[in-house]
NULUM-230405 format. One record per residue (C-alpha): y, x, z; residue in one letter. Coordinates in Angstrom, 3 decimals, decimal comma. Last residue first. Layout:
N
north:Y; east:X; up:Z; resn:A
...
***
This chain:
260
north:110,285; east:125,582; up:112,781; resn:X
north:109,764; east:121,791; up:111,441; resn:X
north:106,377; east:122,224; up:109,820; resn:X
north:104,490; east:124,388; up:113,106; resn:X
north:106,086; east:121,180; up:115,230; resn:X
north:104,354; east:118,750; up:113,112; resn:X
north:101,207; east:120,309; up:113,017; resn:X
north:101,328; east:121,564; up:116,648; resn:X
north:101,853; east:117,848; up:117,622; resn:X
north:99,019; east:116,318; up:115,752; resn:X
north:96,300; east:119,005; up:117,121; resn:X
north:97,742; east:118,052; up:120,475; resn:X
north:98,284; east:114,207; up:119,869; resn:X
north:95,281; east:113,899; up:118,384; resn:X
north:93,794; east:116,024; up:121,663; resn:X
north:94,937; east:113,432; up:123,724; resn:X
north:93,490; east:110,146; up:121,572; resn:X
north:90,042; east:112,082; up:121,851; resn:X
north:90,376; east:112,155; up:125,676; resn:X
north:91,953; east:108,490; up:126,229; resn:X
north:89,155; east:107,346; up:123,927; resn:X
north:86,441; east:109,392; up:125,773; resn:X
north:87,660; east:107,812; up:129,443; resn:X
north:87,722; east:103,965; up:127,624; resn:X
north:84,501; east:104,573; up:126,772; resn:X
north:82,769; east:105,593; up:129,622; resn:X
north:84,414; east:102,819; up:131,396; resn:X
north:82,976; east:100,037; up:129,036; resn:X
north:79,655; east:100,794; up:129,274; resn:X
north:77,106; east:104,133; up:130,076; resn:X
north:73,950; east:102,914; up:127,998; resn:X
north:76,027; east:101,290; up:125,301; resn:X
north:78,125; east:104,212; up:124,588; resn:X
north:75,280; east:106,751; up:124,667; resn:X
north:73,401; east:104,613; up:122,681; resn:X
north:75,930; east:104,441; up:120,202; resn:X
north:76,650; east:108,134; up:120,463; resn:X
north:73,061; east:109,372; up:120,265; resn:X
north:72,849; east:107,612; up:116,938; resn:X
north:76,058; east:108,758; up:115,571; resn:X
north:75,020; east:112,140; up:116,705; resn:X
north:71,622; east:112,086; up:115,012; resn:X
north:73,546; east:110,510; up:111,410; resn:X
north:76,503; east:113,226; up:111,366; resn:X
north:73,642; east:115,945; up:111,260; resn:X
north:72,135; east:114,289; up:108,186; resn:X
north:75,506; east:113,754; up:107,236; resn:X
north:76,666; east:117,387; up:107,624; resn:X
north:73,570; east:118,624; up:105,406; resn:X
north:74,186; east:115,530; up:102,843; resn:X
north:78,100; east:116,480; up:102,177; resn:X
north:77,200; east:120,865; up:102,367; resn:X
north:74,826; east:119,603; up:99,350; resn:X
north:76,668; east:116,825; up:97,740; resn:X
north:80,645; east:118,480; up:97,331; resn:X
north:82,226; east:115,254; up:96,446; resn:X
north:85,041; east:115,427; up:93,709; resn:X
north:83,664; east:114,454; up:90,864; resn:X
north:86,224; east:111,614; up:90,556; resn:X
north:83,538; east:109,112; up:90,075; resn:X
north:82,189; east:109,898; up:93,711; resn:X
north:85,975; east:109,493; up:95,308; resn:X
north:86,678; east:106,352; up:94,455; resn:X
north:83,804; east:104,540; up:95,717; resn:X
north:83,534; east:107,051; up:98,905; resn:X
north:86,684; east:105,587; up:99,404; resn:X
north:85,391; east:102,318; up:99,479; resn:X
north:81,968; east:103,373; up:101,451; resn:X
north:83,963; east:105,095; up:104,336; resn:X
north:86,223; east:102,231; up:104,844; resn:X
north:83,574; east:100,262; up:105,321; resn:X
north:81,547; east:102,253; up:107,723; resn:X
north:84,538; east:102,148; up:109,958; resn:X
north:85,004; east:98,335; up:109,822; resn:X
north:81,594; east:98,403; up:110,765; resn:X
north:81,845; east:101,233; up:113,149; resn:X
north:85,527; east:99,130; up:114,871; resn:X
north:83,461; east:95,957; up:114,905; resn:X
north:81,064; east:97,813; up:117,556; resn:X
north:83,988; east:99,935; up:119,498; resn:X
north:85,860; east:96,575; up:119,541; resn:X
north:82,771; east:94,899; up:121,474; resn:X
north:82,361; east:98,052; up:124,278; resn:X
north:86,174; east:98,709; up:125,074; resn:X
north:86,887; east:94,843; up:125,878; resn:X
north:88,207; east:92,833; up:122,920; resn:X
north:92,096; east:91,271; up:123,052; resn:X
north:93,409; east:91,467; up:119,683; resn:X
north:96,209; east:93,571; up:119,752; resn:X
north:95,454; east:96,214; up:122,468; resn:X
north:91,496; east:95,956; up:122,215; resn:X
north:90,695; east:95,096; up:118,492; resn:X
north:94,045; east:97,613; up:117,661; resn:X
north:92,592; east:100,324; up:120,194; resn:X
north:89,175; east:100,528; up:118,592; resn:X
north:90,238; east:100,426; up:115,015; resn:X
north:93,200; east:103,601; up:115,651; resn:X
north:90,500; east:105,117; up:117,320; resn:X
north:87,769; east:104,617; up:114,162; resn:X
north:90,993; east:105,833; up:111,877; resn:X
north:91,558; east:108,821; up:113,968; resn:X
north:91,528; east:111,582; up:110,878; resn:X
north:91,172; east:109,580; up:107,752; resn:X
north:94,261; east:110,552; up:104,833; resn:X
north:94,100; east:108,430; up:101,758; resn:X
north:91,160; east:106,022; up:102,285; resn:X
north:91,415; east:106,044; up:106,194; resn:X
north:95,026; east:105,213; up:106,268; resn:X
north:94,413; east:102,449; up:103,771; resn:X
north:91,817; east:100,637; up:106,049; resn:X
north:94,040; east:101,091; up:108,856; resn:X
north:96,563; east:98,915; up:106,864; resn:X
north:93,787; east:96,415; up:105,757; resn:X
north:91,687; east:96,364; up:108,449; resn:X
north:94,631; east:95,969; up:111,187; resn:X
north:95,645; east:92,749; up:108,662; resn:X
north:91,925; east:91,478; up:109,001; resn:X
north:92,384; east:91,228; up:112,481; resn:X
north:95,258; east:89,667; up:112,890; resn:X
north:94,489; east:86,913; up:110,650; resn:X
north:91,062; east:86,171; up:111,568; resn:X
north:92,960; east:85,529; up:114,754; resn:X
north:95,947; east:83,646; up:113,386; resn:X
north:93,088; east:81,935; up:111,509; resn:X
north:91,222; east:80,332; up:114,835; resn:X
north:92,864; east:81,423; up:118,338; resn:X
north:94,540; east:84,988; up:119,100; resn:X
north:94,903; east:86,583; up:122,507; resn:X
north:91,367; east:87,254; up:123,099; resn:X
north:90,366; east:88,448; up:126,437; resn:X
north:87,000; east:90,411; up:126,231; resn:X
north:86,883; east:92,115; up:129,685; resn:X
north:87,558; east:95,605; up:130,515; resn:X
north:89,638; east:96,449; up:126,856; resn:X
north:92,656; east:96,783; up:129,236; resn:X
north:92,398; east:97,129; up:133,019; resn:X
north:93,605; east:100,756; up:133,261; resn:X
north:97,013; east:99,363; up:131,584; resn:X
north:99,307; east:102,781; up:132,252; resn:X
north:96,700; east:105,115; up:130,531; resn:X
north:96,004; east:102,721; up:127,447; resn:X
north:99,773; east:101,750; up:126,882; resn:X
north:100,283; east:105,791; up:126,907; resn:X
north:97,799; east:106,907; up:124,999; resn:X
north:98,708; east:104,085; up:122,126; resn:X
north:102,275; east:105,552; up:122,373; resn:X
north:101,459; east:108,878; up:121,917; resn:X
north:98,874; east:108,204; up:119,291; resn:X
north:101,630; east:106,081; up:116,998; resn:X
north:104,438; east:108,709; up:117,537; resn:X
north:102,118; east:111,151; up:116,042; resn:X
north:101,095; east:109,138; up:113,332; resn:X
north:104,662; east:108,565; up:111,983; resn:X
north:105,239; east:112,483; up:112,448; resn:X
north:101,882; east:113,499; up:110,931; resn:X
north:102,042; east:111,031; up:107,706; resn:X
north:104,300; east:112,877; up:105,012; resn:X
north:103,124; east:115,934; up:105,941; resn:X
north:99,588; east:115,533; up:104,865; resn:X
north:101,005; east:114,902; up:101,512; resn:X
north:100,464; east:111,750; up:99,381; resn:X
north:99,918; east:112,225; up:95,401; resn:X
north:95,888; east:112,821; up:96,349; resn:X
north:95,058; east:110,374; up:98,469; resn:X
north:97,157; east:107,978; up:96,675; resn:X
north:93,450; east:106,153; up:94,791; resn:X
north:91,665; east:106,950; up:98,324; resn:X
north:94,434; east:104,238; up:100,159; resn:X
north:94,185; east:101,619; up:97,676; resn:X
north:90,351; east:101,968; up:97,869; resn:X
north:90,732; east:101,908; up:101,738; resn:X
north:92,698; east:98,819; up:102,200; resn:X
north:90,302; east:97,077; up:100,205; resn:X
north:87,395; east:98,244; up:102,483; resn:X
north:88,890; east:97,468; up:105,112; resn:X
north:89,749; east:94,047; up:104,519; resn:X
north:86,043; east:92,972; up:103,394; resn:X
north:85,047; east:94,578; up:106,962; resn:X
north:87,530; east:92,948; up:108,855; resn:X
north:86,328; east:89,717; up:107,480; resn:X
north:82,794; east:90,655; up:108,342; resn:X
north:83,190; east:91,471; up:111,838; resn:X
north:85,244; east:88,106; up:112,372; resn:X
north:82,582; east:85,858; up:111,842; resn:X
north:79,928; east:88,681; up:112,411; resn:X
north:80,788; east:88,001; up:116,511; resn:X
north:79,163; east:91,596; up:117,637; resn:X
north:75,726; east:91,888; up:118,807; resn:X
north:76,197; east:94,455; up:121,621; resn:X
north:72,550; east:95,977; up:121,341; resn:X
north:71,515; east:95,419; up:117,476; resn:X
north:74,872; east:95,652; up:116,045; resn:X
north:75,946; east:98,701; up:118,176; resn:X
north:72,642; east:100,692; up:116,617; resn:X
north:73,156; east:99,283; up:113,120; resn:X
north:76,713; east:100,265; up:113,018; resn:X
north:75,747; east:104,032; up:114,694; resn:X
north:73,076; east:104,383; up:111,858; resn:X
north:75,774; east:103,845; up:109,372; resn:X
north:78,489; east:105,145; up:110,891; resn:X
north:77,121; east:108,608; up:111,027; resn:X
north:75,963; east:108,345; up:107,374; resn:X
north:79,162; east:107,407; up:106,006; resn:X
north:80,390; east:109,597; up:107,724; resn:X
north:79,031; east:113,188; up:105,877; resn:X
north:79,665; east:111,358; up:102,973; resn:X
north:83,559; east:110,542; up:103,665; resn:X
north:84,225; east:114,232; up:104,798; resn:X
north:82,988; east:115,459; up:101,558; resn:X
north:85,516; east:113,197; up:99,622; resn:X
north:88,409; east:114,726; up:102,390; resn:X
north:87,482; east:118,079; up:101,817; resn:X
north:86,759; east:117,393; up:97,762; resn:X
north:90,620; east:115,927; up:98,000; resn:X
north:92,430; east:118,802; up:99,591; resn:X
north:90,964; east:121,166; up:97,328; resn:X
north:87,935; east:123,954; up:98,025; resn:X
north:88,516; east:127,077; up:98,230; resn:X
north:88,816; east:127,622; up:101,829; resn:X
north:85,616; east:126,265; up:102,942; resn:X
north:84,526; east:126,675; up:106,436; resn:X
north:88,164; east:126,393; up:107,898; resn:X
north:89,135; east:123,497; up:106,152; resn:X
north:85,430; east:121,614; up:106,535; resn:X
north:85,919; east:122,291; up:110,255; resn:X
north:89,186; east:121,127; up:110,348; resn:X
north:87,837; east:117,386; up:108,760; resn:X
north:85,019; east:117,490; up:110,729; resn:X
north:86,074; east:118,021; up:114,471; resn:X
north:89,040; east:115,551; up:114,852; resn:X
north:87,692; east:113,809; up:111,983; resn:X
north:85,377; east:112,463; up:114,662; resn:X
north:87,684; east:110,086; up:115,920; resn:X
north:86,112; east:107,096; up:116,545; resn:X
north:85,062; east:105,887; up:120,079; resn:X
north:81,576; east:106,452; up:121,006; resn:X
north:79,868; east:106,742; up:117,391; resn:X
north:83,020; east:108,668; up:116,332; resn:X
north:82,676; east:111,056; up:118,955; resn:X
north:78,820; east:111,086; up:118,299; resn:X
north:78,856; east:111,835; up:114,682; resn:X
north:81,425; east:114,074; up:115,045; resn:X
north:79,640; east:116,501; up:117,313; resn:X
north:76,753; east:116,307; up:114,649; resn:X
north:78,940; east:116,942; up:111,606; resn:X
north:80,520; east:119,902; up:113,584; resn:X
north:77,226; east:121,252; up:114,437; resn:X
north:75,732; east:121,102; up:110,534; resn:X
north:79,452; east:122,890; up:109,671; resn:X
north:78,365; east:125,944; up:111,543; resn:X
north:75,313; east:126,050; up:110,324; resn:X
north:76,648; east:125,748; up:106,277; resn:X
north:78,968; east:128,670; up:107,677; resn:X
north:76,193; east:130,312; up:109,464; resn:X
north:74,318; east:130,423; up:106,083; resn:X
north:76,944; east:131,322; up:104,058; resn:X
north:78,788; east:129,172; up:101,455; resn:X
north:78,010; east:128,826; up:97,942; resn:X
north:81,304; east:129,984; up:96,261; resn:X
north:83,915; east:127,521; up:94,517; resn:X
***
C-alpha cells in the first residue's frame, strides 16, 4: 500500500483526536476512526483498518483510564474482574475478526442501539445515582459476563464497544453515568491491548499512520475525561444518547444499503 498524503495523514490526526474524546466521554469513537481510516486508506484490508484502529485507542484509553481513575476512583474489586474478562473476550473475538463479515453483525447490533436509545431516553433518571442491582458474586458475575461478550465484539468488529460498556454497568448493573464511564475505559483499554495482542504478530498494524492517530487519540482522551468529570453525570448521559443516535444512523444506512 501507498504512503498516504499529507492532508490525508492530517486528516486522520483530527479524527483520532475527535475520537479520543468521544470515547473518553462515553465510548464510541469508532464512530469517527474506524470510517475515517476506510476512507483515508483504500488499500488497505479489513483487518490492518481494524489492527490500526486498536493502536490509535489504545492510547486514548490509556491516558483517559488513568485520568477517570485518579478523579472518580472506581471500586478496582470489580474494575479488575471486568478487565481480566475483557480481555479474554477480545482475543477470541480478534482471532474471527477476519472469517466474520461486517454484515453478519449490523442487523443484530442495530436492534441492540435502538433499543438501548430508547430505555435511556424514556428512563431520564437512569445512571443518576449508583443503584446496584446485584449483591456479592451474582454481581462480579454480571459484570464480568458483559466483559466477556462485549469484550469479543470489540476484538472482532469494535465500533460502540465503550457505549455498549457504559450502558450495560448502568442499565444492567446499576452505576450512575460518571462510575460506569470509568470501569467502561478500563474495560475499554483492555480490550484494546488483547486484540492488539493478536493483531501485532499478524503483521497487520500499520505503525506510522497507528502512532500519529494515537498521539492525537491520547490529547482527546485526556480532554474527554476531564471534560466528563468537570461537567457530571448529565453531560454524559446527553453525549451517550447523541453518539448512540448516530450508531443507529450510520448502522441503519448500512443495513438498509445491503438489503436493497
Amino acid at each position: 500500500m501507498e504512503d498516504p498524503s499529507f492532508w490525508t495523514v492530517v486528516l486522520l490526526a483530527l479524527a483520532g483526536l475527535g475520537a479520543g474524546w468521544i470515547d473518553a466521554v462515553v465510548g464510541g469513537g469508532g464512530l469517527i476512526q474506524l470510517p475515517a481510516l476506510v476512507v483515508g486508506l483504500p488499500g488497505a484490508s479489513p483487518v490492518q483498518v481494524l489492527a490500526t484502529n486498536k493502536l490509535a485507542s489504545v492510547c486514548g484509553t490509556t491516558v483517559s483510564s488513568i485520568t477517570y481513575y485518579r478523579r472518580v476512583k472506581p471500586d478496582l474489586r470489580t474494575a479488575f474482574p471486568l478487565m481480566a474478562a475483557a480481555f479474554a473476550g477480545s482475543v477470541g473475538g480478534a482471532f474471527v475478526a477476519s472469517i466474520i463479515p461486517k454484515s453478519a453483525f449490523n442487523p443484530i447490533i442495530l436492534v441492540v442501539l435502538i433499543l438501548v436509545g430508547a430505555y435511556v431516553v424514556v428512563k431520564p433518571r437512569i445512571g443518576r445515582h449508583t443503584d446496584l442491582r446485584f449483591a456479592g458474586h451474582h454481581h462480579l458475575l454480571a459484570a464480568c459476563l458483559a466483559g466477556v461478550v462485549i469484550g469479543f465484539y470489540d476484538g472482532a468488529l469494535g465500533p460502540g464497544t465503550g457505549s455498549f460498556l457504559v450502558f450495560v454497568l448502568v442499565g444492567l448493573i446499576g452505576y450512575n453515568f460518571l462510575e460506569a464511564s470509568a470501569k467502561a475505559r478500563m474495560a475499554n483499554w483492555a480490550t484494546n491491548v488483547a486484540a492488539l495482542c493478536v493483531f501485532i504478530p499478524q503483521g497487520a498494524v500499520m505503525w506510522k499512520i497507528g502512532l500519529v492517530m494515537g498521539a492525537c487519540n491520547l490529547l482527546g482522551g485526556y480532554i474527554g475525561a476531564r471534560t466528563a468529570v468537570a461537567k457530571g453525570v448529565g453531560f454524559v448521559r446527553v453525549i451517550f444518547i447523541v453518539v448512540v443516535g448516530a450508531f443507529i444512523i450510520k448502522i441503519g444506512s448500512d443495513v438498509l444499503g445491503t438489503w436493497l
